[in-house]
N, C-alpha and C positions, 0 to 999 in steps of 0.2 A: 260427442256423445258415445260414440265406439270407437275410443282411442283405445289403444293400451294402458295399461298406467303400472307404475316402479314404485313397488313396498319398500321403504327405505327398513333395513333392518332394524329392528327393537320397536317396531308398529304395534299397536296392540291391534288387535282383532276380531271384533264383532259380528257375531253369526246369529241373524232372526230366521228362526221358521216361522215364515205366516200359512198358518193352515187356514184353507178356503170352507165358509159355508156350505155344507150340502146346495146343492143346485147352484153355485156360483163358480165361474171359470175365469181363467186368466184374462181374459177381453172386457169383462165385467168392471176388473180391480185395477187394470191397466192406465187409465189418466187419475187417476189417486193415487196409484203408484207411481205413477213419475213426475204429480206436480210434489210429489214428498221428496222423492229422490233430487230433483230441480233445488227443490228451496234449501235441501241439506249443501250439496257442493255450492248454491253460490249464497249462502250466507254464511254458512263457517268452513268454509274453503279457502281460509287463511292462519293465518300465524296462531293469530288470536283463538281461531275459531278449532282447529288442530284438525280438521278433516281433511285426509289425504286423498281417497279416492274409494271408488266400491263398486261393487256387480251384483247385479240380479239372478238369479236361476230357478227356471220351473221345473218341478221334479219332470220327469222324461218316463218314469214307469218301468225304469230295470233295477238292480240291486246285483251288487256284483257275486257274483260267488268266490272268484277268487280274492276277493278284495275283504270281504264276510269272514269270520270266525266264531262259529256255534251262533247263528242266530240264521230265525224262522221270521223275522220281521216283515212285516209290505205294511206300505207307505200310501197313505191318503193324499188326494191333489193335495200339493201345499208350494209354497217358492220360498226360496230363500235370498235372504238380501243378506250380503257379508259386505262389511266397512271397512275401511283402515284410518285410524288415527294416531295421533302424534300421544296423546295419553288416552287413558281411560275416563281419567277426570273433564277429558273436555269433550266424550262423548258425552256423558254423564249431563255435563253444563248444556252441553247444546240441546238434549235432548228432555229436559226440563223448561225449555226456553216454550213461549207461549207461541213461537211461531211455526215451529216443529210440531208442537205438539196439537192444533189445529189440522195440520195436513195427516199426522200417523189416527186420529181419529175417524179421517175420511176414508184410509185403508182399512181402519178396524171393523168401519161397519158390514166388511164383504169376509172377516173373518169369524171362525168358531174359535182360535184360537191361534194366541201368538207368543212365543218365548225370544230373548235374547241373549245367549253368553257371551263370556269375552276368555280371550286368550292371547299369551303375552307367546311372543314369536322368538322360539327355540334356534330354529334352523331355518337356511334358503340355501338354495342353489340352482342351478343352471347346467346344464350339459356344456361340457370343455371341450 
């Protein structure tokens, strides 16, 4: 459950903000968050299914400055789950499936809002 995991290169890359309802916190959304996350790796956590691995993050409340260019932005509680898979099409597929899509409704109802893009992987690297 806290392994590491290795993005094979040409992964696509799926990044949800789930913005939390006013008066709801991360402890709230926490076992709907993870019986989704559970059912996602071990149902299409194969060939077929094209899910390679993913992480969770709850915003922490800094914004970088140096990291920042021209923006005044601050950020509402929210977490982000980022994915990886073998295509796009078989997020797509899995996440159309009626079994997924039972557990991502048990998250929704802790949220006010939630988006998901995708993005096809450029570059990797590692310190030499």
């Amino acid at each position: 459950m806290f392994t590491p995991i290795t993005i094979p290169f040409g992964a696509a890359m799926l990044y949800n903000v789930v913005k939390l309802k006013e008066g709801v916190n991360v402890e709230d959304v926490e076992l709907a968050l993870g019986e989704m996350c559970n059912v996602v790796k071990n149902t299409y956590g194969d060939e077929a299914g094209g899910f390679i691995g993913g992480q969770v993050f709850k915003y922490a409340g800094f914004i970088s400055e140096e990291g920042s260019v021209a923006s005044s932005k601050k950020a509402d509680e929210h977490l982000v789950i980022i994915t990886y898979w073998k295509s796009f099409e078989q997020h797509e597929k899995s996440h159309a499936d009626h079994i997924f899509k039972e557990k991502f409704e048990a998250v929704a109802e802790f949220c006010s809002e939630t988006f998901e893009t995708g993005y096809e992987m450029l570059w990797q690297g590692v310190p030499e």
